[in-house]
Structures are given as structure tokens and as C-alpha cells.
N, C-alpha and C positions, 0 to 999 in steps of 0.2 A: 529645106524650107527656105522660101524667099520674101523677104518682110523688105517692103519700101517705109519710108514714112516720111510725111511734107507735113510741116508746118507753115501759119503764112497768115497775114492780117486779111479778114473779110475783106471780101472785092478782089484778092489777090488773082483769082481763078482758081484758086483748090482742085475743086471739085473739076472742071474741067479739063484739069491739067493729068488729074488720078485717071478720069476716065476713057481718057487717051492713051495715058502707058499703062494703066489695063488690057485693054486692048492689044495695044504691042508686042507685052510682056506676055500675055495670057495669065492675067492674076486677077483676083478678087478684089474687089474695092469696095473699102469699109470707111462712110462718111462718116465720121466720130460725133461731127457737129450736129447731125441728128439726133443722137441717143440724147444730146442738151437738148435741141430746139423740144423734143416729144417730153423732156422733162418740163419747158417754158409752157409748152401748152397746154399739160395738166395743171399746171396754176392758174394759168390765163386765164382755161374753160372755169375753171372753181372759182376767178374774181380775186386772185390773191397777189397781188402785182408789186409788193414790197419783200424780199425774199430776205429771212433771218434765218438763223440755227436750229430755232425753235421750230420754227416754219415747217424747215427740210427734216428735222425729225420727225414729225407728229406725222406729214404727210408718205414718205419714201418708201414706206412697206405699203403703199397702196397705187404704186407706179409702177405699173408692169409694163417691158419694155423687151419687143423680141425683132431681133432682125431678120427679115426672108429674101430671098434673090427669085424675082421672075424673070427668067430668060438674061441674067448678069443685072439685073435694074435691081437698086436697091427699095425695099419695101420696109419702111417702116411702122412697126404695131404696135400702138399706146392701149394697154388696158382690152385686148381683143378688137381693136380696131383700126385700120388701114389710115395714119395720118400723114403720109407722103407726103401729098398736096399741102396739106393745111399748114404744117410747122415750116413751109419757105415764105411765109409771111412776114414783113419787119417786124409788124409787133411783136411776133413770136422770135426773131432771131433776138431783138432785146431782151425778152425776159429771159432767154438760154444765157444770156452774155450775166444774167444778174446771177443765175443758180451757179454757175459756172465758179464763183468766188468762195463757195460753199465746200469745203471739205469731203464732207462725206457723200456730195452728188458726184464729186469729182474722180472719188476711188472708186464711187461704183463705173463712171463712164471708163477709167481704165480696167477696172476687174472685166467687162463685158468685151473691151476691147484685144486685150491678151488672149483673152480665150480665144475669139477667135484668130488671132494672128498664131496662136497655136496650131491651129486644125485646116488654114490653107494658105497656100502661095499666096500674098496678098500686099494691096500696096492702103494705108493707113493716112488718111487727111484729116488734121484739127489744129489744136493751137498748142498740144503739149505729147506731139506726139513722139518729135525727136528726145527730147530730154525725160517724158514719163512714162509713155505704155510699150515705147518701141527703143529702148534707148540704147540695143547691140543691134539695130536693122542694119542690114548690108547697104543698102544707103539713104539718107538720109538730104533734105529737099527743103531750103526756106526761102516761102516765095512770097516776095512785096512788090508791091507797087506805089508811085506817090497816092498821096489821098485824093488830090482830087483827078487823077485818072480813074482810082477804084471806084470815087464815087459816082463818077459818069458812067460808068459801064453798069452799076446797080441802080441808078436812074435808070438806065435803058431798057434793067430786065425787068424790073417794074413796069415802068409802061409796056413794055412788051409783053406783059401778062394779061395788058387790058386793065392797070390800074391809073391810080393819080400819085404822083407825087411831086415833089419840088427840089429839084438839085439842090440846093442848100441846105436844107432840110437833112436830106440822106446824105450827105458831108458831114453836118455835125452828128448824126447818128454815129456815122461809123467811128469818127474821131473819139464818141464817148466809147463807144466797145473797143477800140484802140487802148484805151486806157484804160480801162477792167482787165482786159486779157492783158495787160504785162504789168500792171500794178498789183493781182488778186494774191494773198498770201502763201495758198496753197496752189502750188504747181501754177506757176504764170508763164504766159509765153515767151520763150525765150529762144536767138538763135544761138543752136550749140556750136563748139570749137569745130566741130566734125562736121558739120553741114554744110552743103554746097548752098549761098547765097543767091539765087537768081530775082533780078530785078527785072519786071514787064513790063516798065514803063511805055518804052517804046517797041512792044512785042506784039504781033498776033499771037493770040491761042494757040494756032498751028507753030509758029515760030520757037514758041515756049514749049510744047508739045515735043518736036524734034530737037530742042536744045539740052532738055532732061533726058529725053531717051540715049541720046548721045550720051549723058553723064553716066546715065543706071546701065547701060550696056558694059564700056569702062570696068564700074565698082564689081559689077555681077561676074563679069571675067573673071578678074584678079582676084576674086574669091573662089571662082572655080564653080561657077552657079547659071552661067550663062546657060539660057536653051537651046 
């Protein structure tokens, strides 16, 4: 079996960096940071935007939460229905950045995430994924950028979804989910000893794309796992 896992601050490119040595590798990719965002959205839709302990228990046996692959695209299902689209909203990546701090939304986002890193070839994107759900992967991926690179590029996917927003605005957003994800008590984001550091500052996609593959080709070898 072959377990990637990158961890990396919002805006980093996560996600498309997974979905490039996907590709490459021929492995499954499982965005972690969905199974939060579809947790943010069932508060968000219920109005409950202050997230406590209390909160996350009275609600978490009524968040059903199932991952499906159309044609390699990840699908996610809140409660029987298709919230793909709707949880890559800011509002919603905020409220996943709040539940996120939570204990017990957090063991469930690892419990669902093992399983499957159990059951296939797979490469694993979120913010605890080197040091908690994936913490013997064959290799292991933390990728930053400065802030206000990431936040220009999350400006852009924004408007490029046909919405509004305002560069500064989405700077201080991120800089506060910056500081949730490595301040939160339980399981914070952290880069581990073992991890390859890649910074994109001054990176294309593609660039970063073939600078990782280069690295998991390497690891995958010397483990004797290459395909």
C-alpha cells in the first residue's frame, strides 16, 4: 500500500498539487479538508456560527458524511446530499477552520480518513495529516507559501468563480485560519521532522507539481514501492 500525505497552510495549493501526483502516481486523493468544510456547512445551514464542545456534541450524530469518487473527482455527501460545490465557499472554509479546534470532530475527520488510507493507494491533503491520520506514509509533503502570495491566488479563485471579494479581506482571513490551525489544542498543524518542506512562493503549480514528484518517486523507490 502507498500513503502520500501533505500538509500546508490554506492557499498553499494542497489540493492541486494532490491532484497532480494523483495522476502520476495513479493514487486516490482524499481531500481531508472537505470532510471539515461539509462539517462547517451543517452549522452554517443550521445558523450556528459560534462552535463549542457542547455544540459539537449535541450536533455530530446527526452529520453524516460519506466520500464517493466520480470518474477520480472527489464527491462529497453531507447528510444524503452532493455538497461539493457549496463547502468551497470562504464562509464555509471558516467555519471548518472553527470546528477544526474541536476534539472530537477532529478524531472523527482522522477515524474516516485511516479507513480509507487503509483500503487504497492514496495520497492524503489537510493540515494534520503528517503527524495524525498518516503519521508512517511513505512520504510525507509540507507545503507553504508566504501569505500574501496565497492570498493573491485565493483572490483570484474567488473571482474566478464569478464572485467578489477584496485582497485584504482574504489576507486577513487566511492569516486568522493561520492561527487556528497551529494554535488548536487537539492535533494542530505542525511541520514534522520527516517532512519534506516545499515553499511556492515563487513556484507554478506545474513547477511544484514536478518538484514533489521528483521527491515521492525518490521515497517510493527506497521503500521498494515504486510502480
Amino acid at each position: 500500500m502507498i500513503n502520500i500525505a501533505v500538509d500546508g497552510f490554506s492557499g498553499s495549493g494542497k489540493g492541486e498539487l494532490c491532484k497532480g501526483l494523483s495522476e502520476k502516481l495513479n493514487l486516490k486523493h482524499l481531500d481531508t479538508g472537505a470532510i471539515l468544510r461539509a462539517m462547517g456547512l451543517y452549522f452554517y445551514e443550521h445558523g450556528i456560527f459560534e462552535i463549542s464542545d457542547d455544540i459539537i456534541l449535541k450536533h455530530m450524530d446527526n452529520i453524516l458524511i460519506k466520500i464517493d469518487f466520480l470518474d477520480d473527482k472527489q464527491i462529497t455527501v453531507l447528510n444524503g446530499k452532493d455538497v461539493s460545490t457549496e463547502i468551497r465557499k470562504e464562509e464555509i472554509g471558516q467555519m471548518a477552520s472553527k470546528v477544526a479546534v474541536n476534539e472530537k470532530a477532529m478524531k472523527k475527520l482522522i477515524e474516516i480518513s485511516r479507513n480509507f488510507a487503509e483500503n487504497y493507494d492514496c495520497i492524503l491533503d489537510g493540515r494534520n495529516i503528517t503527524s495524525e491520520v498518516l503519521p508512517d506514509a511513505d512520504v510525507k509533503i509540507f507545503l507553504t507559501a508566504s501569505l500574501e502570495t496565497r492570498a493573491l491566488r485565493r483572490f483570484n479563485e474567488v473571482i474566478g468563480r464569478g464572485n467578489e471579494a477584496e485582497l485584504e479581506s482574504v489576507k486577513a482571513s487566511l492569516a486568522e485560519r493561520d492561527f487556528r490551525d497551529t494554535h488548536r489544542d487537539f492535533s494542530p498543524m505542525i511541520q514534522t521532522p520527516d517532512s519534506f518542506l516545499v515553499d511556492n512562493t515563487n513556484m507554478t503549480i506545474s513547477e511544484t507539481i514536478d518538484f514533489c514528484f521528483s521527491l515521492a518517486k525518490e521515497k517510493l523507490a527506497e521503500a521498494g514501492k515504486l510502480k
